[in-house]
N, C-alpha and C positions, 0 to 999 in steps of 0.2 A: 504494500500500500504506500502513495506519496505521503511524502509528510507535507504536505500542501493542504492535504483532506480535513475535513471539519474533522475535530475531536471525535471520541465516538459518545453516541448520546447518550445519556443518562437515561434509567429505566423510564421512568416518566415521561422523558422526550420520548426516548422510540416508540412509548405505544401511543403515543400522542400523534405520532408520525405515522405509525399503521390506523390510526382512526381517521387521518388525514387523507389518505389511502383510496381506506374503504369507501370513505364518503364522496371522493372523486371517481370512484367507481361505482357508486350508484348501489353498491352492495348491499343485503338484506341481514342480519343472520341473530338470531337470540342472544339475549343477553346470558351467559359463563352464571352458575348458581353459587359459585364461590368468588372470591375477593382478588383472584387474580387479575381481573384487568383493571384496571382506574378509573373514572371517572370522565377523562378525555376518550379513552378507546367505548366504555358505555355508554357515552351520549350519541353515538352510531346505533346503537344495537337497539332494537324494540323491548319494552318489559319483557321477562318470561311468563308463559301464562301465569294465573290464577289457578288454574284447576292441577296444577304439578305434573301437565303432561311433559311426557319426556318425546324424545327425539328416538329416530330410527338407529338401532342398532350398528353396530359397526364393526369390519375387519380393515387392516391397515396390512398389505404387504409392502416392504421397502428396503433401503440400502441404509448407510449410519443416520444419514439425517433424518429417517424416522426412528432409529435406533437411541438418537440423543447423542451419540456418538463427541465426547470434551463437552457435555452437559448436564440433564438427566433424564436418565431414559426412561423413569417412568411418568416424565413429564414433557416430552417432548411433542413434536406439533401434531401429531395424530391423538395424543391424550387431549392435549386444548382443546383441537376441534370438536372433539367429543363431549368436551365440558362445553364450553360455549354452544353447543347442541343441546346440552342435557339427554347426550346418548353413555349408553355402555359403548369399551372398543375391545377389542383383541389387536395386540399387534405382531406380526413377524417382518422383524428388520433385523437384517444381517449387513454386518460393514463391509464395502465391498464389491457387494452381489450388483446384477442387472439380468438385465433379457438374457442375458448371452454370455455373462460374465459370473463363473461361478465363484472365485476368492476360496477355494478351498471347502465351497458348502455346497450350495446346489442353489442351479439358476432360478429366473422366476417360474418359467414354464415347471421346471421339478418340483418349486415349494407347490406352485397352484396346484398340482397334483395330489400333493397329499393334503390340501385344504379343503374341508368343508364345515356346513355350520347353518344356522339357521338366521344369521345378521343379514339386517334387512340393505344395508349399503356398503360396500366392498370398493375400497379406492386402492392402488397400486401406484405406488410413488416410485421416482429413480430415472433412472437409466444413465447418469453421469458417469458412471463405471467402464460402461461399455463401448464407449468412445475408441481404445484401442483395439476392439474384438471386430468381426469380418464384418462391416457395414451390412451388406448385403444380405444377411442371415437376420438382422433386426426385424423388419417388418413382421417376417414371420415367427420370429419368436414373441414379438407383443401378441400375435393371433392366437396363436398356442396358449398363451399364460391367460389369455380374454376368455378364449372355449374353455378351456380349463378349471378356471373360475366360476364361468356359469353352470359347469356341471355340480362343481360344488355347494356353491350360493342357488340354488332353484330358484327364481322369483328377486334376486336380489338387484338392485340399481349397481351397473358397475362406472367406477369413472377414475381416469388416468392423471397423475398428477404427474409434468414433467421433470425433469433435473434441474435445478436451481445452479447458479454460478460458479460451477466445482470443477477446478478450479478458477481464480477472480485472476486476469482480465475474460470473460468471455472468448473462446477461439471459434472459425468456421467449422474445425469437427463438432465442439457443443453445438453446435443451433444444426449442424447433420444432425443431429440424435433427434435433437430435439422435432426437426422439419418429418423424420422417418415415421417417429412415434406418432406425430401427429396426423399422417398420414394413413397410417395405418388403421388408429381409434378412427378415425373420418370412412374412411373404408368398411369398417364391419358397424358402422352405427353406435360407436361408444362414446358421448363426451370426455374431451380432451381440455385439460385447465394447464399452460404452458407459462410458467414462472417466469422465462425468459423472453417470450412472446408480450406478455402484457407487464413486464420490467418490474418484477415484485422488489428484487434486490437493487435498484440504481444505483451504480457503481460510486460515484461518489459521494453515496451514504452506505455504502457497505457495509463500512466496519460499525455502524450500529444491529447490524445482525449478526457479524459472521465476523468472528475472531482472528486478523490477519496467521496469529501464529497458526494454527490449527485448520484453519483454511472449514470450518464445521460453524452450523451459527451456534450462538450463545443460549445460555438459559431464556434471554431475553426475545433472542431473535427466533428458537422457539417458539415464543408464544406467541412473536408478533404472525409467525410462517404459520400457527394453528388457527390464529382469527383470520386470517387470507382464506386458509383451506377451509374453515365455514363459512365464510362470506362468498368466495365461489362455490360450493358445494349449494348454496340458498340458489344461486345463478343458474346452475344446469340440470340440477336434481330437482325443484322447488316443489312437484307432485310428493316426493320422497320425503327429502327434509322438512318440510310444511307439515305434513300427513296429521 
């Protein structure tokens, strides 16, 4: 990162800055039933009901940054979104992993395999990993890990979460990944929500998400990437996450 770059913001700035965000995007999404987000990021959000309905269940497959990976993993951005939902989640993130990239575990097509469950919404985050592995195999590994999925999930909303900024500056193989993925979910009818596409990270505000050492967001940037992932999730699921 230059040392020219704004500081990196304080808790209170960033989510002040992801409410700032949301709201420029028109985004929708319940208000978190616990105290984690502030006051600037909750004056975006609508009350939660009255009646204590909860939100549609949830599975999370992913690489570190749903892992938490230099944060906490049992608070990382698929937990938020899920709190900010007032859903339950399950998550499987392995560091590493992608479509095509297995890091010494198994790819996503192979976890989706041994996935099933009765959650009513199934997002798949990643594919920054895979950036080194045979381009041309991608496509069809998103298919596989999508059919795969919905054998598993019967009935469930699936939707693809792209790779985030990993690593910062952006290169033309990420936004390959990123263009393949999205072509693909476009292809077989699955919303596609692309981090890089619609500039969740802006480069020179980076480092209020995502920790130059460690190249992973923060506890913070976390929670700002799990209000993102419900406020899009409200956007392309809204029959789903509304219900």
């Amino acid at each position: 990162m230059s040392s020219s770059r704004p500081r990196r913001l304080t808790r209170r700035a960033g989510l002040a800055a992801a409410a700032g965000l949301l709201a420029g995007a028109g985004a929708v999404a319940a208000r978190p039933a616990g105290p984690a987000v502030d006051s600037a990021a909750a004056a975006v959000l609508p009350p939660a009901p009255a009646d204590g309905m909860r939100g549609p269940s949830m599975f999370v497959l992913g690489d570190s940054w749903a892992a938490g990976l230099h944060a906490d993993p049992d608070d990382a951005l698929g937990q938020v979104a899920a709190r900010v939902l007032r859903s339950s989640v399950r998550v499987d993130a392995i560091s590493g992993t992608g479509y095509l990239n297995p890091a010494g575990a198994r790819t996503y097509p192979d976890r989706a395999a041994a996935a099933h469950g009765d959650e009513q919404l199934v997002v798949v985050q990643g594919g920054s990993n895979d950036g080194s592995q045979d381009l041309d195999a991608l496509a069809g590994a998103v298919r596989e890990t999508v059919a795969r999925l919905q054998s598993g999930f019967p009935g469930a909303a699936l939707v693809l979460l792209g790779p985030g900024p990993d690593p910062l500056p952006v290169t033309s193989g990420q936004r390959r990944v990123d263009e393949i993925i999205a072509g693909a979910a476009k292809a077989i009818g699955v919303p596609y929500v692309s981090m890089l596409q619609q500039d969740w990270i802006p480069e020179d505000r980076a480092d209020a998400v995502i920790d130059p050492a460690t190249a992973h967001p923060t506890p913070q940037g976390q929670e700002y990437l799990g209000i993102r992932l419900a406020a899009a999730l409200h956007l392309v699921v809204p029959e789903v996450v509304s219900a």
